[in-house]
TORPA-4810 file (N, C-alpha, C, O; in nm, 3 decimals):
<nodes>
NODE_1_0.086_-0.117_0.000_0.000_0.000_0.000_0.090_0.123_0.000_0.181_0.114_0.083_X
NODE_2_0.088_0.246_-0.079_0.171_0.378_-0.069_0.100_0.384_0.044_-0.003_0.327_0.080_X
NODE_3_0.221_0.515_0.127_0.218_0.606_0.222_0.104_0.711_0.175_0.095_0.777_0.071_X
NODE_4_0.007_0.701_0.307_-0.053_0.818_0.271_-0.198_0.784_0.156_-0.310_0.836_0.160_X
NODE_5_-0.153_0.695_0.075_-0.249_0.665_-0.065_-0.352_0.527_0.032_-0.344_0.470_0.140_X
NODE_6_-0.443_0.525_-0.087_-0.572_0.423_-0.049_-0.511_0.321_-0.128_-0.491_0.325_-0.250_X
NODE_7_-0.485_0.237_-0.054_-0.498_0.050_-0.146_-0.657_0.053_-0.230_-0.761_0.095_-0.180_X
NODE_8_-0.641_-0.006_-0.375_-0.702_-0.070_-0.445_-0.712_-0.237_-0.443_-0.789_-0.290_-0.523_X
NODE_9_-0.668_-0.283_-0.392_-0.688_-0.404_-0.358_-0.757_-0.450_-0.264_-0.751_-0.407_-0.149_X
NODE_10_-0.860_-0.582_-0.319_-0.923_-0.607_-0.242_-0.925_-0.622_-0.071_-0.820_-0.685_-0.058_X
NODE_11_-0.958_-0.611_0.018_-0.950_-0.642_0.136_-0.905_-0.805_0.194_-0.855_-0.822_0.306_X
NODE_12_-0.930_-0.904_0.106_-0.903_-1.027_0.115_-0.784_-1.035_0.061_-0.696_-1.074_0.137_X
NODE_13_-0.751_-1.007_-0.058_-0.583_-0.993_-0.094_-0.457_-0.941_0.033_-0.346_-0.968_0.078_X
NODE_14_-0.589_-0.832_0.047_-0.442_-0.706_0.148_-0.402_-0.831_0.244_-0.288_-0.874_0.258_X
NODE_15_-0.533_-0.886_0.316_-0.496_-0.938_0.442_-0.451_-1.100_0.393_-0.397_-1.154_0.489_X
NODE_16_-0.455_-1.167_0.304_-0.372_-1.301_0.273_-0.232_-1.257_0.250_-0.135_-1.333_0.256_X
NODE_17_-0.226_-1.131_0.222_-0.065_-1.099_0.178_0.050_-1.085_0.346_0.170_-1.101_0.367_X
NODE_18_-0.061_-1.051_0.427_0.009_-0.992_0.535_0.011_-1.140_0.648_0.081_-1.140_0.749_X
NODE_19_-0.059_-1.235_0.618_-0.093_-1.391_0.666_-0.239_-1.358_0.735_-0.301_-1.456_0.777_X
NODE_20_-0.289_-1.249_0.748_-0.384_-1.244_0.857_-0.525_-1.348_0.808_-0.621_-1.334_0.883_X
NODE_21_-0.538_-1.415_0.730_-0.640_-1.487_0.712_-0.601_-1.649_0.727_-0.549_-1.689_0.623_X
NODE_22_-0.608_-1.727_0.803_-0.597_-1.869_0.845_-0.557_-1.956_0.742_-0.473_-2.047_0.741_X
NODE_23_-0.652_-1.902_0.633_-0.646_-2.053_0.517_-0.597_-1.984_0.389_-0.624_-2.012_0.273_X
NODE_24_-0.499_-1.863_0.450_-0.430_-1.796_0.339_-0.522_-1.807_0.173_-0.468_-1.853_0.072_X
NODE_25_-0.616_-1.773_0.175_-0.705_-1.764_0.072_-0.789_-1.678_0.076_-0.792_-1.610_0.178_X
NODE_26_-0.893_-1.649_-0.039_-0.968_-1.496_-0.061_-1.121_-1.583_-0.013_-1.145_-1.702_-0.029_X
NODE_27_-1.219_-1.459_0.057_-1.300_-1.485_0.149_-1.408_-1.548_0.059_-1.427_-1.509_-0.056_X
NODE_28_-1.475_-1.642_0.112_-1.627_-1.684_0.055_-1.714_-1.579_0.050_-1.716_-1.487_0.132_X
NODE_29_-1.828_-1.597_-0.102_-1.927_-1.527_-0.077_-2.004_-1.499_0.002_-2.024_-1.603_0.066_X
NODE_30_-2.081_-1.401_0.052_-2.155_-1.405_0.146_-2.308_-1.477_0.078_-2.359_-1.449_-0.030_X
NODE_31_-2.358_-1.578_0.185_-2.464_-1.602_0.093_-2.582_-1.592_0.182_-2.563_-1.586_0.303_X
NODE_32_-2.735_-1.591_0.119_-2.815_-1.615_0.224_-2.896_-1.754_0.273_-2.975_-1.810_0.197_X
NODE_33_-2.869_-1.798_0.399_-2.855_-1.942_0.428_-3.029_-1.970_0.423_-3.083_-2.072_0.382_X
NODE_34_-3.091_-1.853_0.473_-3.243_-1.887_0.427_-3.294_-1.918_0.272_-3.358_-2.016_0.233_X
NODE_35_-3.256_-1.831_0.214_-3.269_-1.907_0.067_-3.196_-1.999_-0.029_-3.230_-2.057_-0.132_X
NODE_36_-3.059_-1.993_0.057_-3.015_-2.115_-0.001_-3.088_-2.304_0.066_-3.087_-2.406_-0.002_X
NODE_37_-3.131_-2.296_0.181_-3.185_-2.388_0.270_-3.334_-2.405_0.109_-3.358_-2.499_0.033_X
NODE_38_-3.398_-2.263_0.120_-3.481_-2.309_0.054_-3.474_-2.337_-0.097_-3.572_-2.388_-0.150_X
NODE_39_-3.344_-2.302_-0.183_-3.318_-2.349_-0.281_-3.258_-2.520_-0.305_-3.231_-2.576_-0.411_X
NODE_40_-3.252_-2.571_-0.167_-3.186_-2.735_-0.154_-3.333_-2.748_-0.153_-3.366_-2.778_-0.268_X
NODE_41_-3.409_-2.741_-0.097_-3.549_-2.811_-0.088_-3.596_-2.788_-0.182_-3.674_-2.881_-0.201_X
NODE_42_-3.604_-2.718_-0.267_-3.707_-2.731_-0.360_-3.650_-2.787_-0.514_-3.702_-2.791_-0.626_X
NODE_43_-3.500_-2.835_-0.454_-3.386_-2.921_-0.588_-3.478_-3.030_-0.510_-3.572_-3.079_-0.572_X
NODE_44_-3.455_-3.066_-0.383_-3.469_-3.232_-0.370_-3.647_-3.242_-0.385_-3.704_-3.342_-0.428_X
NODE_45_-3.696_-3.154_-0.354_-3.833_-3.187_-0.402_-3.854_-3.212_-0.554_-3.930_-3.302_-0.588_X
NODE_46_-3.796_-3.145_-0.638_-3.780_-3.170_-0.830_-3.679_-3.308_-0.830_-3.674_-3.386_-0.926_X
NODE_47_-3.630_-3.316_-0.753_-3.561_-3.483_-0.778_-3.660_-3.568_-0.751_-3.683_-3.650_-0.840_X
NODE_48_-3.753_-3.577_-0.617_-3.826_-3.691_-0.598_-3.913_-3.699_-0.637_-3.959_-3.812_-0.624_X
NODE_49_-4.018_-3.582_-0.721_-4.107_-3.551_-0.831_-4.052_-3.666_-0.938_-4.126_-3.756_-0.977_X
NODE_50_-3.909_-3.652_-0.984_-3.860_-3.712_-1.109_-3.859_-3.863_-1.103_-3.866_-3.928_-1.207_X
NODE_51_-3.850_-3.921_-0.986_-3.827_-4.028_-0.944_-3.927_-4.075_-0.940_-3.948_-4.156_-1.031_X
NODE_52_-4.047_-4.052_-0.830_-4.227_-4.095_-0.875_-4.237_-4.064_-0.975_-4.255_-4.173_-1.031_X
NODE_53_-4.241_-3.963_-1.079_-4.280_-4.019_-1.242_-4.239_-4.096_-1.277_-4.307_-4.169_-1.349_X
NODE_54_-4.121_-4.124_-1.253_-4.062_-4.214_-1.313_-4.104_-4.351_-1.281_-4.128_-4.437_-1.366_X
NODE_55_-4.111_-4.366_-1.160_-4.187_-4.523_-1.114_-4.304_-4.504_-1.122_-4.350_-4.616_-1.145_X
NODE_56_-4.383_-4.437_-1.119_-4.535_-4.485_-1.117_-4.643_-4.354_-1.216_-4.760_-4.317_-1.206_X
NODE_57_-4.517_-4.315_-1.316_-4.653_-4.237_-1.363_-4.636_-4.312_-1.554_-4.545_-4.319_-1.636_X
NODE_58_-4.783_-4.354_-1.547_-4.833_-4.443_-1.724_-4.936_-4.326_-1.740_-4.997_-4.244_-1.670_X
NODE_59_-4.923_-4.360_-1.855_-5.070_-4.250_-1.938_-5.168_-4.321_-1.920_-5.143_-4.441_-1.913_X
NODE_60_-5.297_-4.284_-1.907_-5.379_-4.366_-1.961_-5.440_-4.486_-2.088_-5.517_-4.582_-2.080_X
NODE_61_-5.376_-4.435_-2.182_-5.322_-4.534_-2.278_-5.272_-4.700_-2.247_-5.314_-4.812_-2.276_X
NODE_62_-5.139_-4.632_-2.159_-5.080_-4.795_-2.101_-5.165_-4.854_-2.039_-5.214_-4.960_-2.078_X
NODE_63_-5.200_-4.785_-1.917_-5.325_-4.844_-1.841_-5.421_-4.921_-1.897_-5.457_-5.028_-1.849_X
NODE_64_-5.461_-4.879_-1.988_-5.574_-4.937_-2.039_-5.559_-5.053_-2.177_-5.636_-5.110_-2.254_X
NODE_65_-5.394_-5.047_-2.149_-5.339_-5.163_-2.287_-5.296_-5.281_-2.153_-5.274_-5.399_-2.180_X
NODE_66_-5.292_-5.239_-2.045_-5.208_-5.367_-2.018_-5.345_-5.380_-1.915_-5.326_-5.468_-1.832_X
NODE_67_-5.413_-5.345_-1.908_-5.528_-5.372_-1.875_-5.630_-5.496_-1.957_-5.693_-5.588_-1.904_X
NODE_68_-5.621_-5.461_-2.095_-5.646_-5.542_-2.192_-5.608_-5.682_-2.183_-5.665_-5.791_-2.176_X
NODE_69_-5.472_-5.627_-2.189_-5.385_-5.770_-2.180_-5.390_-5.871_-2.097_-5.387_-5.992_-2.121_X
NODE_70_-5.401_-5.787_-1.945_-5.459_-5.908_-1.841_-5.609_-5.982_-1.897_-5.611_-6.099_-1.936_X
NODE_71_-5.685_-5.929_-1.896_-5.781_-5.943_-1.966_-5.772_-6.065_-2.014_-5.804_-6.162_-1.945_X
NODE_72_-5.726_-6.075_-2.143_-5.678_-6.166_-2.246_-5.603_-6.283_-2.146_-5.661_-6.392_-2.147_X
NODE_73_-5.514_-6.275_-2.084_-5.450_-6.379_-2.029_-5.529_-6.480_-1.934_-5.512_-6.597_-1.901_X
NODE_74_-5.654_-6.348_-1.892_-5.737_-6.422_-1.804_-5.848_-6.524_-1.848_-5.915_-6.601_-1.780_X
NODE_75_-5.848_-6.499_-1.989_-5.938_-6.570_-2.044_-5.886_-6.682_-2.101_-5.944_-6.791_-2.102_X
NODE_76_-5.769_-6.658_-2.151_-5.684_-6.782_-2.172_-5.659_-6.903_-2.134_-5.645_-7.011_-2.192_X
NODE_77_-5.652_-6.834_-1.929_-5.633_-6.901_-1.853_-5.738_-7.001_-1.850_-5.735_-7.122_-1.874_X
NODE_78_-5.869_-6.890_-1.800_-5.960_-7.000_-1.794_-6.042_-7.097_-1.884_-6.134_-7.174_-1.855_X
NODE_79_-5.986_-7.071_-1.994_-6.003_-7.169_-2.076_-5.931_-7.302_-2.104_-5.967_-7.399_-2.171_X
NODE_80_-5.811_-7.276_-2.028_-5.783_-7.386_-2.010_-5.775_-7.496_-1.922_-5.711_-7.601_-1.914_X
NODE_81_-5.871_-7.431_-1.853_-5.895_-7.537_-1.718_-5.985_-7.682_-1.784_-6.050_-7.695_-1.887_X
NODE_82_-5.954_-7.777_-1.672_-6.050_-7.921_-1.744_-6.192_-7.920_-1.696_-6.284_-7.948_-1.774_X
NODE_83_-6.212_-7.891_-1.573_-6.325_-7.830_-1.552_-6.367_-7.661_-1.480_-6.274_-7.601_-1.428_X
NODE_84_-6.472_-7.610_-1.481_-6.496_-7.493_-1.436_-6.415_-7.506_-1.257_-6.395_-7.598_-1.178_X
NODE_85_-6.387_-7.346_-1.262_-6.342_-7.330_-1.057_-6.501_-7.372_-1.021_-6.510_-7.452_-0.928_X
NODE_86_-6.606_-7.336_-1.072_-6.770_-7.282_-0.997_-6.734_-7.446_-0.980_-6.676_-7.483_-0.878_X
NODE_87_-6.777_-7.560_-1.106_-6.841_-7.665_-1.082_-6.765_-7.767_-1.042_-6.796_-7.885_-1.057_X
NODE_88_-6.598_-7.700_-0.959_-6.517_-7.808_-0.871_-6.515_-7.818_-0.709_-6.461_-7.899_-0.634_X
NODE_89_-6.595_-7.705_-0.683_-6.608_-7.630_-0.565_-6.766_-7.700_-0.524_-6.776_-7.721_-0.403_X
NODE_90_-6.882_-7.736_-0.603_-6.987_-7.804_-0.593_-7.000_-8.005_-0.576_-7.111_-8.059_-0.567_X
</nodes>
């Protein structure tokens, strides 16, 4: 710094130059922990949104194709029985 003159350098420089800062490095942003708290929550809420669509969201379309399909298998099934469930149970 001149005699007399104002340093242009940052305040974190001046004082890493002189050792006065611990981890001899320039200072973290200041941030705000309330909206950063609420910017993590509302990432992990859009992650677990992504995750239930992902497991459990079908269009109605699918629904109603694999709906079909049981359907079909069920009839399959019971057609191939040797006699009816009703008239083994009598």
């Amino acid at each position: 710094m001149a005699r007399g003159g104002v340093c242009h350098a940052p305040l974190s420089s001046r004082l890493a130059s002189h050792g006065a800062l611990p981890y001899g490095g320039a200072m973290g942003t200041v941030i705000n922990l309330r909206q950063a708290r609420k910017r993590k929550a509302r990432a992990d809420k859009a992650a677990n949104a992504a995750a239930n669509r992902a497991l459990h969201g079908r269009t109605k379309a699918e629904r109603s194709a694999q709906a079909a399909q049981e359907e079909r298998q069920n009839a399959v099934l019971r057609g191939a029985f040797r006699e009816s469930p009703q008239e083994k149970d009598q």
